[in-house]
Structures are given as structure tokens and as C-alpha cells.
N, CA, C and O of each residue as an XYZ file, in Angstrom:
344
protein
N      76.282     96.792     83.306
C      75.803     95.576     82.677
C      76.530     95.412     81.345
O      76.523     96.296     80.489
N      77.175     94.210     81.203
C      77.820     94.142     79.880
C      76.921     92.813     79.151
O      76.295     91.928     79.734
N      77.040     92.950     78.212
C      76.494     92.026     77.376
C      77.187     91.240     76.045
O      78.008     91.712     75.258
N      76.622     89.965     76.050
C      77.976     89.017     75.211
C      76.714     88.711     73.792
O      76.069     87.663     73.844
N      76.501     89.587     72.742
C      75.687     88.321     71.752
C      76.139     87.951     70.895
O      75.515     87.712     69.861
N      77.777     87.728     71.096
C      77.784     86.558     70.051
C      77.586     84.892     70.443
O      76.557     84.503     70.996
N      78.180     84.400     70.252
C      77.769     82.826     70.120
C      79.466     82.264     70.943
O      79.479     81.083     71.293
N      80.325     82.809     71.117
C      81.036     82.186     72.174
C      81.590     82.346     73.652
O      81.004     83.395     73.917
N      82.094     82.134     74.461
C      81.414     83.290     75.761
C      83.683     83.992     75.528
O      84.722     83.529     75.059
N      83.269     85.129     76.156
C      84.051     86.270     76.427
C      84.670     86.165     77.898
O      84.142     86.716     78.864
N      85.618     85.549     77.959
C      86.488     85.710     79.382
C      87.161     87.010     79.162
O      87.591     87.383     78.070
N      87.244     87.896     80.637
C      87.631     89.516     80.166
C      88.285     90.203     81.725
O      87.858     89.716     82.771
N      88.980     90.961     81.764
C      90.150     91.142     82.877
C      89.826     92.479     82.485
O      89.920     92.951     81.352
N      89.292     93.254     83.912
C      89.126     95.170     83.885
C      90.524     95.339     84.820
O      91.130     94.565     85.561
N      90.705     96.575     84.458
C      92.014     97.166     85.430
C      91.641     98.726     85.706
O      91.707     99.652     84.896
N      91.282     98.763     86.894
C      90.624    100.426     87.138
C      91.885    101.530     86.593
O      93.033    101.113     86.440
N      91.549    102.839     86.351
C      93.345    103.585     86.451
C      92.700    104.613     87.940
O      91.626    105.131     88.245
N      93.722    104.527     88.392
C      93.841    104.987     89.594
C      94.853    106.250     89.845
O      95.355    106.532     90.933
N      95.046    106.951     88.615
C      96.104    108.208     88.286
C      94.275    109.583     88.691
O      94.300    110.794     88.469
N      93.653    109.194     88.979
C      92.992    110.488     89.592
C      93.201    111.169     90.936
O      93.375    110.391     91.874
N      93.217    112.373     91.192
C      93.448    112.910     92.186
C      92.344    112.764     93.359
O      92.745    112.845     94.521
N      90.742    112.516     93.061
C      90.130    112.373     93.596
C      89.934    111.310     93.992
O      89.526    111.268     95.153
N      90.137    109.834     93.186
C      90.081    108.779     93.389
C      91.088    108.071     94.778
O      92.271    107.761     94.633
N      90.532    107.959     95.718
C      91.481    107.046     96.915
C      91.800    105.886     96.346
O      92.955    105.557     96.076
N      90.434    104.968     96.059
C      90.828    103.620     96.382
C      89.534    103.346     95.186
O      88.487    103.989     95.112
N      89.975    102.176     94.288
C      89.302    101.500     93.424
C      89.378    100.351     93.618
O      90.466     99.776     93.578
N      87.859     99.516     93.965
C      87.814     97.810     93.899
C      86.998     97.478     92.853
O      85.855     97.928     92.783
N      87.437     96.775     92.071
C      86.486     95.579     91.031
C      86.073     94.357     91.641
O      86.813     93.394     91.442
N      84.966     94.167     92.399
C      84.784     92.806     93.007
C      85.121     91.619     92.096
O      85.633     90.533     92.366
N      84.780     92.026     91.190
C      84.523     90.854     89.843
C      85.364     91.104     88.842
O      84.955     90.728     87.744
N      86.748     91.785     88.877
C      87.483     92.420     87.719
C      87.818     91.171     86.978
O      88.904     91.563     86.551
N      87.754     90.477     86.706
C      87.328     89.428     85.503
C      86.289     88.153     85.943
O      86.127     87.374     86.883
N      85.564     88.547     84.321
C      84.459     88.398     84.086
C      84.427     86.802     83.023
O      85.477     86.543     82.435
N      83.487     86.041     82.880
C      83.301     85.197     81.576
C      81.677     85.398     81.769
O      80.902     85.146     82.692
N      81.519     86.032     80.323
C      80.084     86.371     79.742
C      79.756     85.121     79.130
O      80.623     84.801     78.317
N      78.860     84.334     79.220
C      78.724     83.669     78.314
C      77.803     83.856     76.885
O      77.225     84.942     76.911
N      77.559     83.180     75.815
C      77.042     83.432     74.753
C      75.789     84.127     74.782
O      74.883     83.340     75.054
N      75.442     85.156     74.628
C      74.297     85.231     74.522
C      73.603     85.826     76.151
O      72.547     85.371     76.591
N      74.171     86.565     76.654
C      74.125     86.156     77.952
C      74.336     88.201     78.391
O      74.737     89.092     77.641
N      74.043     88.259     79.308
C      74.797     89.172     80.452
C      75.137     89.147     81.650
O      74.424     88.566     82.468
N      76.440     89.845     82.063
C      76.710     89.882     83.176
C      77.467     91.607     84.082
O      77.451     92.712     83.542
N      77.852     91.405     85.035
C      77.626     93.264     86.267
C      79.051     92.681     86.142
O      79.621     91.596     86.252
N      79.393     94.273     85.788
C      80.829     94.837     86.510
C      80.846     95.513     87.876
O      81.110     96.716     87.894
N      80.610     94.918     88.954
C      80.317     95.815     90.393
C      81.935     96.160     90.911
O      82.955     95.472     90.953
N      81.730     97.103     91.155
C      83.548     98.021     91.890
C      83.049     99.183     92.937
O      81.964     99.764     92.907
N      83.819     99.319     93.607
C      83.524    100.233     94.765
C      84.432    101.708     94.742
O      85.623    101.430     94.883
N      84.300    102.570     94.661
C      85.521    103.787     94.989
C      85.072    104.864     95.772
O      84.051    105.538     95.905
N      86.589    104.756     96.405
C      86.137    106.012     97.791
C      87.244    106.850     97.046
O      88.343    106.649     96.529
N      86.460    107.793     97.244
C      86.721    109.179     96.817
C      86.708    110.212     97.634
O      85.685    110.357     98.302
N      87.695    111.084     97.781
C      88.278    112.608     97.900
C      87.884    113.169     97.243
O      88.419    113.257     96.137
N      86.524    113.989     97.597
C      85.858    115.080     97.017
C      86.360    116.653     97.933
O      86.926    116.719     99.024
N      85.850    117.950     96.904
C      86.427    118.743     97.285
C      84.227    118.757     97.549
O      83.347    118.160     96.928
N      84.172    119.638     98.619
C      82.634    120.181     98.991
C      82.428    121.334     97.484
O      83.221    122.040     96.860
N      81.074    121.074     97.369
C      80.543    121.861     96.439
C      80.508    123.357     96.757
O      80.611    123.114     97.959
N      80.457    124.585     96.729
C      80.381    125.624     96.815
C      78.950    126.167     96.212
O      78.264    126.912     96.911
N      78.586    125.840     95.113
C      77.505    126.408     94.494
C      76.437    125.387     94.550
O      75.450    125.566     93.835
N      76.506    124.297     95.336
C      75.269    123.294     94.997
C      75.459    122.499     94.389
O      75.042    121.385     94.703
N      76.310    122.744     93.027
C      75.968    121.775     91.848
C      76.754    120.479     91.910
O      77.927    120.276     92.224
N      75.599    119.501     91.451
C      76.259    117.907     91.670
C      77.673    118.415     91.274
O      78.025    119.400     90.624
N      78.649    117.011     92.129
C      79.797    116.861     91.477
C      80.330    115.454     90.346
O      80.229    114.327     90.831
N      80.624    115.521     89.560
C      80.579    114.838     88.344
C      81.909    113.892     88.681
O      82.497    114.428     89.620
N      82.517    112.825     88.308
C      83.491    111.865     88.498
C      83.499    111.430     87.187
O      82.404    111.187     86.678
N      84.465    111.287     86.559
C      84.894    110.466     85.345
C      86.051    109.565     85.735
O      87.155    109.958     86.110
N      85.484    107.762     85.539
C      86.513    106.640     85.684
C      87.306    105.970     84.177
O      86.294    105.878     83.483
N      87.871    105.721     83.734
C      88.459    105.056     83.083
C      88.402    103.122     83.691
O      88.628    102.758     84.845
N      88.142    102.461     82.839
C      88.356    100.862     83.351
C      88.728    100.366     81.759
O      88.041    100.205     80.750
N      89.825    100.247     81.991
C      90.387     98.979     80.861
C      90.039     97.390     80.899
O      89.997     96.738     81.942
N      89.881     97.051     80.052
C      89.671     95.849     79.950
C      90.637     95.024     78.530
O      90.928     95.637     77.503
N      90.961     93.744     78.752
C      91.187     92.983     77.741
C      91.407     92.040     77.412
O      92.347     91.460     77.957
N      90.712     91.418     76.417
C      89.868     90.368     76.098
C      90.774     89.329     76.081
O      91.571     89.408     75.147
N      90.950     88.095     77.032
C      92.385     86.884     77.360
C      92.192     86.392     75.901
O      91.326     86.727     75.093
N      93.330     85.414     75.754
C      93.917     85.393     74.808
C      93.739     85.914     73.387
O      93.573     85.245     72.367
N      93.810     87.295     73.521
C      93.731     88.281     72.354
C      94.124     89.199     72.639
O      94.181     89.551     73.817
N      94.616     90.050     71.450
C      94.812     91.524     71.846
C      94.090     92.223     71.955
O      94.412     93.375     72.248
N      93.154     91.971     71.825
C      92.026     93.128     71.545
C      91.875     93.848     72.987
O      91.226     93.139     73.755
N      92.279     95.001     73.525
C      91.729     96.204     74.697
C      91.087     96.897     74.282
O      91.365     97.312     73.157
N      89.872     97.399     74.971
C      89.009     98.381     74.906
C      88.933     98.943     76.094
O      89.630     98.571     77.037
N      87.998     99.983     76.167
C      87.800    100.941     77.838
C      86.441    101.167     77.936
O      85.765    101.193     76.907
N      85.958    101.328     78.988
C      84.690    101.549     79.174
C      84.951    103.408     80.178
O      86.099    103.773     80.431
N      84.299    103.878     80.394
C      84.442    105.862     81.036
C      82.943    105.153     81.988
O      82.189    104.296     81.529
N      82.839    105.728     83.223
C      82.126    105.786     83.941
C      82.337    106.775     84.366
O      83.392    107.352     84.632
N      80.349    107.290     84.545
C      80.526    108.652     85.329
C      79.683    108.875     86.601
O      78.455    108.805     86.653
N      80.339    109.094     87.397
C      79.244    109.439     88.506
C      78.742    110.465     88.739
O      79.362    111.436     88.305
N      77.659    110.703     89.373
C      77.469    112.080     89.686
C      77.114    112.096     91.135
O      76.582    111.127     91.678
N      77.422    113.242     91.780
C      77.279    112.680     93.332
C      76.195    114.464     93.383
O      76.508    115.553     92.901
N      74.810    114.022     94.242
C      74.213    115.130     95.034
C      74.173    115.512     96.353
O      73.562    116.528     96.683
């Protein structure tokens, strides 16, 4: 869930990185977004993943990288997503 509160709306372009070994395949259904003022809106993406099987039980943890940046500006930022799989 991202959220816009300022007062003008935020048109915004994600780009998954896809340099993980586990990562197959990354989709952004919605990889750009316009939040409007005041407003929220879902980053929904899908990834199939190449996991190695757990050995000891313990969840396995995923760390994503998604860039984003903000159209006509420079401004990039990143958001880290983590999954945890049981």
C-alpha cells in the first residue's frame, strides 16, 4: 500500500531487479501507478521463485528490491520487500 498526502497526485514507474538467483520471474501488474492527492493506492506483482527446500524447518526469507521513479523528476527511490515463505 503506498500512500500520496500531499496535495498533488504522484504518477510513478516500479522496475523489479531481477539479478537474484532465486528469483525466476517478476510481474508488476500495475508497475506504474498515479496516486492521487491524498489518496492510496496497491503495488500488486507476482514472483515465482526457485527455492532451495528447507533442511531445518526454518521459514525461508526472500529479499526484493523495486525501484521506482517519480515521471518527470529525478527523484528515484526503492522500496525492499520481504517475504517469508512456511
Amino acid at each position: 500500500m503506498l500512500e500520496n498526502t500531499g496535495d498533488m497526485p504522484i504518477e510513478t514507474e516500479f522496475i523489479a531487479d531481477k539479478s537474484s538467483p532465486e528469483v525466476n520471474l517478476m510481474l508488476l501488474r500495475n508497475g506504474r501507478l498515479l496516486i492521487e492527492p491524498n489518496s492510496r493506492n496497491i503495488l500488486e506483482g507476482k514472483m515465482i521463485l526457485n527455492l532451495p527446500k528447507s533442511d531445518d524447518g526454518k521459514p525461508l526469507t526472500v529479499h526484493k528490491l523495486l525501484i521506482g521513479k517519480i515521471k518527470e523528476c529525478e527523484l528515484k527511490y526503492s522500496l525492499i520487500v520481504e517475504i517469508y515463505i512456511v
